[in-house]
N, C-alpha and C positions, 0 to 999 in steps of 0.2 A: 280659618276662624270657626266659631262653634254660630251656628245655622241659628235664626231667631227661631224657637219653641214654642211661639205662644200662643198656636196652630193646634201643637201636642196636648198641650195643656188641658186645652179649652173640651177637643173634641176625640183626642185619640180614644174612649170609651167608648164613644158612639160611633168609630169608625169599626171597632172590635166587633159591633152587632148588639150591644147594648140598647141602643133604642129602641129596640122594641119591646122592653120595658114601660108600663103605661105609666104615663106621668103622675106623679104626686098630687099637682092639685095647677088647677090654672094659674095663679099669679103664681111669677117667675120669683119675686120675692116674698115669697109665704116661708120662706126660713129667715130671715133678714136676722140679723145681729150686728148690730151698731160698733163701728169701728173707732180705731183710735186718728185724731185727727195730731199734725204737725202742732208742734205748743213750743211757745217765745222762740219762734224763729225768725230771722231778719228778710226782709221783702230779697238781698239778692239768695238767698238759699230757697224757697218758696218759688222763687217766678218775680213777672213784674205785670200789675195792672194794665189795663188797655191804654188810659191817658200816659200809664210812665211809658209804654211802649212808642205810641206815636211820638211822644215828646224829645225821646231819644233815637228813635229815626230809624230802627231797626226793630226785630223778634228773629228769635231764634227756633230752629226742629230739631228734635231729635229722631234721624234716620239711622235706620241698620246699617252697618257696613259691609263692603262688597258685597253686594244683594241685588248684581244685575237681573233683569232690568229694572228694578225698583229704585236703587241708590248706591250707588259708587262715584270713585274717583277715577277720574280718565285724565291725563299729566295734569297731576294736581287739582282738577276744574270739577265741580261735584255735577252728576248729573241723574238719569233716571226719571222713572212716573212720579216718583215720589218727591225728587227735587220741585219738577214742573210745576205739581200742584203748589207745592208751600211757594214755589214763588207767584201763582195764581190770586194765594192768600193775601202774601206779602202786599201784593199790587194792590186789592182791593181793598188791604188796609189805610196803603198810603207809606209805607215802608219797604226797607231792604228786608230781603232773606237770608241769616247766617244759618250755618248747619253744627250741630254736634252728631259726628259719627259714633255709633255706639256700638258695642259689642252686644248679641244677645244673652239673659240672664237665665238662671235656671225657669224662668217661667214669664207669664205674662204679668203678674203680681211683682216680679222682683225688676221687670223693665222698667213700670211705670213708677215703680217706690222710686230706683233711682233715678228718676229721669223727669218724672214728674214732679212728684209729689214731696219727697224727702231729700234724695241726693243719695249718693256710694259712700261709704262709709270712708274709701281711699280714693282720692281723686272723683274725675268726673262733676258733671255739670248738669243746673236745673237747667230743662227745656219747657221754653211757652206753651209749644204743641208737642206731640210727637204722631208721627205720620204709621201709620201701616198699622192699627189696632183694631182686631176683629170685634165684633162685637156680639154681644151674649147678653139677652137680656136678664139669665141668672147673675152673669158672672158683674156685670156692672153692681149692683145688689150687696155684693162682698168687698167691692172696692169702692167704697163712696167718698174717697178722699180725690177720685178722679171723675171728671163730667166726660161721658162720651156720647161725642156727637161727630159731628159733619162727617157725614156715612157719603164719599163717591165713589164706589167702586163695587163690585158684587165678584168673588173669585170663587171656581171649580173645579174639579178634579177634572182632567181630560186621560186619555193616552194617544202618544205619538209613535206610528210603526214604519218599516219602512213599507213602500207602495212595492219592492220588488218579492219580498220574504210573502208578504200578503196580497196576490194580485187580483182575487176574488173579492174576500170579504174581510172587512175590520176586525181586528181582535177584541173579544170583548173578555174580561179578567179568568171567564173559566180557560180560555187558551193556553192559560200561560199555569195549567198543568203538564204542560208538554212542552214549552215554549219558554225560551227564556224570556227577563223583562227586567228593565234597571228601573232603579228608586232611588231616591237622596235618603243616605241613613237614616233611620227614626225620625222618619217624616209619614204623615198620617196614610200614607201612598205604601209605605212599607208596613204599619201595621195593621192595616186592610189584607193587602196580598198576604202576609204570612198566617193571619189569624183566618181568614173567611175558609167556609168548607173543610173546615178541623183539620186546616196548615198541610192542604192538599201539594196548592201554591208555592208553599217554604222554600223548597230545594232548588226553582230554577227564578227566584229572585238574585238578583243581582245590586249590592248595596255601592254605592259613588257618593263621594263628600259633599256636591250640592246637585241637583236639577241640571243643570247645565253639563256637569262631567258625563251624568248618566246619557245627555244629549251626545255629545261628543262620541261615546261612545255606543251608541247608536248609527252616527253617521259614520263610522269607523268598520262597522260590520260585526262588533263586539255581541249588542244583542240585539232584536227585531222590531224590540220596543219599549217604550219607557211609557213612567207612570208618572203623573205629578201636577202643579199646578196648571192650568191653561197659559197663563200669560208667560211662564218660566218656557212654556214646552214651547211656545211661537214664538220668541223671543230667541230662544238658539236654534231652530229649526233649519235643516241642509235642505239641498234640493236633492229630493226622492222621499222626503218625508210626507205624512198626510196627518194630521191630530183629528179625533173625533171623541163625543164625549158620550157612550154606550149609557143605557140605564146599570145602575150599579148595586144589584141585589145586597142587601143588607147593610148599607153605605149609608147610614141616617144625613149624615153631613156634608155631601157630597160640593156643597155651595155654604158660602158665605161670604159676609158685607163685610168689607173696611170702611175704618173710618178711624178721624184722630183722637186723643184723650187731650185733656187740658186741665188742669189742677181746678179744684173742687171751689177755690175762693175766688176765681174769678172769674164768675159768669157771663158778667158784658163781655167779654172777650170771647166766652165760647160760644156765644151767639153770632158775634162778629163773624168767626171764623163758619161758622155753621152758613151765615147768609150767602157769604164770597164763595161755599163750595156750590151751594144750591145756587146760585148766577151763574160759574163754570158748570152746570149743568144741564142751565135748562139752556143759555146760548151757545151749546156745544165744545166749549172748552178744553171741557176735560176728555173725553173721548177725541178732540186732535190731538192733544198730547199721549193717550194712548196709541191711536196710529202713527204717530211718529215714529214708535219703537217698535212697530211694526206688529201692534198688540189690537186685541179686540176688546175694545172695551166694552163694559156688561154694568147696567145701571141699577144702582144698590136697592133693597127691599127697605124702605123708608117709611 
């Protein structure tokens, strides 16, 4: 399946060396231009308020598909960090948790149109929430037809090498002029490594269709080391691996928050769900459900 993008989107510029570019102007919305809202749409195309929610005994998310460890299906049964938390939600709402598994779009804008806020033009389904949305306090500014909030999570780049290829010291990205290193195709891990040092890097990257294959092939003896999210790399990690996360010269974005998106008209709701992440937060919650998956959990910049 085509890998969620909405990583690329947001940040692959400032993965390129872009940021160091001096900002525009402090507020993040000093460009704002007023978007088009949804008009005579019926409450099931739109979502459902928080009373029809409880009242009907459920809410629904919209998760990635296969997007271990985040959200998959394992014989049929949905599961993942991503599951966990919406069922965290679920609970503190007072409701069940349905899932709509989704394919990613060309962008972050085109997930949350269909998913959120508007619906697919063929097929597909509004969701209440949707799970796994970076956030950007320009890019929220551009999309005001969606609320984002309830930020638990904080994610960064790592790399993971093998302990026998490197038994001295960790690889940190100049290595891997000499060295080879897997990526997930056009994921911000590959356009870091091919662009940094005027595409020194390029020729001994090695491209694999998610995080996880690049893993695989890592623990295979294919290459020494892989590049890519923390939670992706600890999550398929073999024994002989070691992950660590080097300073990453010219790597503006090296980190960032999740959090959910919730359509723009139903604020009690996104408050709701904002309160029940910050409870899964501050009584530890949510970082068991990260160690479960044998992940590190990292607490959002809020």
């Amino acid at each position: 399946m085509r890998r969620p993008v909405a990583l690329i989107a947001l940040f692959a510029g400032l993965a390129l060396g872009l940021a160091a570019t001096p900002a525009r102007a402090q507020d993040p919305c000093a460009d704002y231009v007023p978007q088009p809202k949804p008009q005579n749409a019926g409450r099931d195309i739109v979502g459902q308020d928080l009373d029809t929610i409880i009242d009907r005994g459920f809410m629904t998310f919209a998760v990635y598909e296969d997007y271990p460890p985040y959200s998959w299906k394992e014989a049929g049964k949905p599961r993942g960090v991503d599951i966990d938390i919406a069922r965290l939600i679920a609970a503190e709402i007072g409701v069940e948790a349905r899932f709509n598994f989704v394919a990613a779009g060309e962008n972050l804008e085109a997930d949350l149109r269909n998913n959120i806020w508007k619906g697919a033009i063929i097929g597909g389904r509004i969701a209440n929430v949707m799970m796994r949305v970076p956030y950007d306090s320009g890019f929220k500014c551009r999309v005001e037809q969606v609320v984002f909030t309830g930020q638990y999570a904080g994610e960064s780049v790592a790399i993971a090498y093998s302990e026998e290829f490197y038994p001295d010291s960790a690889p940190v990205p100049a290595y891997f002029r000499f060295d080879l290193v897997g990526v997930e195709n056009d994921s911000i891990s590959d356009f870091y490594l091919t662009s940094f040092g005027g595409g020194q890097m390029a020729p001994n990257v090695r491209r694999y269709p998610t995080t996880g294959a690049a893993m695989a092939a890592l623990a295979a003896g294919e290459v020494p080391a892989v590049m890519g999210p923390l939670a992706e790399l600890e999550y398929a990690r073999a024994e002989g691996v070691t992950i660590h996360q080097p300073p990453l010269a010219g790597f503006a974005v090296s980190r960032w928050t999740l959090g959910v998106g919730v359509h723009f008209a139903y604020r009690p709701l996104s408050y709701t769900v904002d309160d029940a992440i910050f409870a899964g937060l501050e009584d530890g919650r949510i970082a068991a459900i990260y160690a479960q998956y044998g992940l590190t959990h990292s607490a959002p910049e809020r």
